[in-house]
N, C-alpha and C positions, 0 to 999 in steps of 0.2 A: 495650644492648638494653633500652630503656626503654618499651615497649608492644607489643602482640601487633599494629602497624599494622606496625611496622620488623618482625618476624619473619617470616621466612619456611618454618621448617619448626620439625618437634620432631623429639627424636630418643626413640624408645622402649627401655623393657628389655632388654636384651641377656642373652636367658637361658641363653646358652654361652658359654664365653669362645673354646672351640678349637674348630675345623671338623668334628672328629666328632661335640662333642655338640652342634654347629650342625643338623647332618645327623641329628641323633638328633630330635633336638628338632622339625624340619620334620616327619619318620617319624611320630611319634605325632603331634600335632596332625592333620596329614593323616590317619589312622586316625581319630581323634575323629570330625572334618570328615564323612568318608566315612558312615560311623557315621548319624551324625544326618542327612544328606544324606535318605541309600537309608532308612532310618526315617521320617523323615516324610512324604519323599517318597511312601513304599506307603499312608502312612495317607492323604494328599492324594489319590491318586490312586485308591484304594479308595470313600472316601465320596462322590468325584463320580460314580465308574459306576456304584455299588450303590445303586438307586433304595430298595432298603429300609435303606438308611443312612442315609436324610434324615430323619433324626428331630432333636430340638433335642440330644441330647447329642452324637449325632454332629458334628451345627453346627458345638456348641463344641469339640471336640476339631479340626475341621479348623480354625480359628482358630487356635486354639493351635499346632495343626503349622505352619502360615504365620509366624506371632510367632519361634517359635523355628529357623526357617530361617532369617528374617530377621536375626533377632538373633547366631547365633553366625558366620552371612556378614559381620557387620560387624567379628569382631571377629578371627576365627581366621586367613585369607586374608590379611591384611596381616602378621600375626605372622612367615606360614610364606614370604612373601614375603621379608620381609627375613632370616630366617633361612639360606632357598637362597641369597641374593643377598648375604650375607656385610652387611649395611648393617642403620640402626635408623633411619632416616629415614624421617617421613612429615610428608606436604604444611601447611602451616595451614590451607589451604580440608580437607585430608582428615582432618585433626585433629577440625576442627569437625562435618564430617558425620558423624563418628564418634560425635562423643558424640550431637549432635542422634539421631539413629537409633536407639542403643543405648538412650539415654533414651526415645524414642517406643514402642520395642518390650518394652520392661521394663517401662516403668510401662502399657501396653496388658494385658500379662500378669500382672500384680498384679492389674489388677480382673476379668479373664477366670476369671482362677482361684476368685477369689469368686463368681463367677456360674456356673462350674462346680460347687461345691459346693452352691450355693441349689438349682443344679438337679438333682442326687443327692439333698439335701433332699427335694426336693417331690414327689420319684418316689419316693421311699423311706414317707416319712411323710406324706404327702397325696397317693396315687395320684389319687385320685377328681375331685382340683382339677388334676391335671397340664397337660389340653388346656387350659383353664380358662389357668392362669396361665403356660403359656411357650406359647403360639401363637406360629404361624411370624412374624406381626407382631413380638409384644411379643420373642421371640427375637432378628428384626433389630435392633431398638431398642438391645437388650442388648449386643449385639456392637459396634454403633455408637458407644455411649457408652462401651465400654474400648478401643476404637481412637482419640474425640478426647477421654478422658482420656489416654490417651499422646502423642497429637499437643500437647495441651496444654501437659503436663511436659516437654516436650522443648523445646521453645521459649520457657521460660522459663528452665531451668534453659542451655540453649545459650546465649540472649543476653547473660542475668548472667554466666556464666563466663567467655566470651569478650568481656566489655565493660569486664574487666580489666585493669588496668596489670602487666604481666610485667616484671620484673625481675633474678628469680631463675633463670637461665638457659631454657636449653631442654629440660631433660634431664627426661621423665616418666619417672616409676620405675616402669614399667607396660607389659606389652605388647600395650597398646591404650590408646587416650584415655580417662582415666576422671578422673572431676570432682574428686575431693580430690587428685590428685593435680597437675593442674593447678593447684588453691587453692594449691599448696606452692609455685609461684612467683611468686605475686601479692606485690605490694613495699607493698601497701597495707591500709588496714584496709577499705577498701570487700569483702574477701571474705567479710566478715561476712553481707551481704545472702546470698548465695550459700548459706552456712553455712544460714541462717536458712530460706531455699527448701528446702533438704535437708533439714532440722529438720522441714518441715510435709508434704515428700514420704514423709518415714519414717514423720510419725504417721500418714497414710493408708493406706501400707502395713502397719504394725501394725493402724489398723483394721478391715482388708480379712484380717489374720491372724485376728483375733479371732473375724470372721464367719465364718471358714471354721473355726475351733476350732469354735466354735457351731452351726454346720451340721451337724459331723459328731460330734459333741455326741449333736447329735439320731438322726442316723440309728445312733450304737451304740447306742440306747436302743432302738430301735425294733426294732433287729437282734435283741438280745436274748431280745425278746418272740418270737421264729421258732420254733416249736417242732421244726423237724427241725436237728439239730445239723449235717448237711451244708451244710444253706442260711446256716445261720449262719458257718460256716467258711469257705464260699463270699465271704460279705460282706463279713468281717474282710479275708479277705486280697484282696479287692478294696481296700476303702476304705485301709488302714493303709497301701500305699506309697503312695497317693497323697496321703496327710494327710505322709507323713514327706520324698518330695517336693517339695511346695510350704512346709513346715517350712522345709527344708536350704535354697531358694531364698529366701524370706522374710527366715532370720535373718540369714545370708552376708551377703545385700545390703545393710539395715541395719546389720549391724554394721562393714562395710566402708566404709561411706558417712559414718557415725556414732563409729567408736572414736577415742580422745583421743588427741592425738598421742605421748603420755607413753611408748605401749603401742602405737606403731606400728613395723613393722621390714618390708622387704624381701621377706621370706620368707611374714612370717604376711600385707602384702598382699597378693602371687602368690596364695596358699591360696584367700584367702578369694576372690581375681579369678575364679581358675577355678571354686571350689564354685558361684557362682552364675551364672557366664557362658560357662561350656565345659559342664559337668556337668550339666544342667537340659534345656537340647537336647538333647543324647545319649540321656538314658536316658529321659527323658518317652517316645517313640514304645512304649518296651519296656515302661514303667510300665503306660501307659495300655490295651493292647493284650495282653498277657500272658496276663490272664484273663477278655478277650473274644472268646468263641466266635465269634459274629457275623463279626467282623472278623475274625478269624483266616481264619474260613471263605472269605471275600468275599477276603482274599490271595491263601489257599490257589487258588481260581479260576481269578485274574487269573495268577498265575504261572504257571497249566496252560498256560490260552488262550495265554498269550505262546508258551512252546513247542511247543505246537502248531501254530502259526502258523510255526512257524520251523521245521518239518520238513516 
């Protein structure tokens, strides 16, 4: 097997060896799956009927529920597939679309989430400039540019991986395609270039962490200055899970993309696979939404009418 041209499939992690924790294994994924499904799902479908939703942060939060549908459909689905169906097989054209995708929707929501916090920023600590600086214009603009900075990274980071010479079998240690693990059967040093792509996808991402450090930087300063302790308490525990959030998503991926093989093992990359690629979908719809009245309310609604309608 001397190039990814002669292979025809990879075969993925096999995260049970016996048929019950096969079936265990399908059970929860599938509950994740669900999970994040029927969550973003309410939040998509919340902010396109509630005309007083169409504000820019709602925007960007339905972005984000899009990204992270997207993203955990590419990865979860195939996992729970082959787990009911007892096999670890998947296609090399579906190998490929996997990362392309995975890459496209990740690196999408690395720059979305920075431009979610500018825009908590600018609401928080320059109300006055708000209409000013995210009109529904400069809004599309925004969303546009972290959809083809992801279309970008994906197709860079696809072609160089997959325009590798494979040698070292077929076996990803991963239960999805993910690019270092791939790199692990490259028989050449051309995976340096790759390396190197990853190397300037990570600094982006760290500087995309920085800015949202710094974002919200500002807005505890700002929070501080609140003189009713409610409104203040109110803020913190807005802002902090979503600083700890996109944190937990940030470091994971980096550090999963980025740690030296010395210090690599099976386990710790399972961990870090799911913390940023099962985990981040899931709970975003609950993060985001928890301690939004608004949206609660605009749910709350939509669920009645549903029942209504059905009796």
């Amino acid at each position: 097997m001397s190039n990814g041209s002669s292979m025809n499939e990879f075969l993925l992690l096999a995260l049970a060896d016996t048929r019950e924790l096969q079936l265990l294994h399908f059970w929860l994924f599938l509950g994740i799956y669900l999970a994040a499904l029927l969550g973003n799902g309410l939040i998509i479908t919340a902010i396109t009927c509630d005309h007083c939703l169409h504000t820019p942060m709602y925007f960007f939060l339905l972005n984000l529920s899009l990204l992270d549908l997207g993203s955990i459909s590419t990865t979860l689905p195939k996992s729970m597939t082959n787990s009911l169906g007892d096999s670890r097989a998947i296609s090399y054209a579906g190998c490929a679309a996997q990362v392309f995708l995975f890459a496209f929707l990740v690196g999408a929501e690395i720059s979305l989430l920075t431009i979610m916090a500018y825009d908590r920023y600018v609401a928080i600590c320059k109300p006055l400039h708000y209409g000013t600086l995210l009109g529904s214009r400069a809004c599309v603009h925004m969303a546009a540019a972290a959809w083809g900075t992801g279309f970008l990274n994906a197709l860079l980071h696809t072609a160089n991986t997959f325009s590798l010479p494979l040698c070292q079998g077929n076996a990803v240690e991963q239960f999805f395609c993910e690019i270092p693990q791939i790199l692990k059967l490259s028989c050449s040093d051309a995976y340096r270039r790759e390396v190197g792509l990853l190397v300037i996808t990570a600094s982006f991402g760290f500087g995309c962490f920085i800015s949202v450090l710094l974002s919200y930087v500002q807005i505890f300063r700002a929070v501080l200055r609140i003189p009713s302790e409610l409104g203040r308490h109110k803020a913190f525990s807005t802002c902090i899970p979503h600083l700890a959030v996109v944190s937990l998503f940030l470091s994971t991926a980096m550090f999963a993309h980025l740690k030296p093989p010395s210090i690599s093992s099976p386990s710790l990359d399972l961990v870090l696979a799911v913390l940023y690629s099962v985990v981040p979908p899931a709970v975003n719809p609950f993060i985001y939404s928890m301690r939004n009245q608004e949206l609660k309310n605009t749910l709350k609604k939509l669920i009645q009418s549903f029942f209504w309608q059905q009796l």
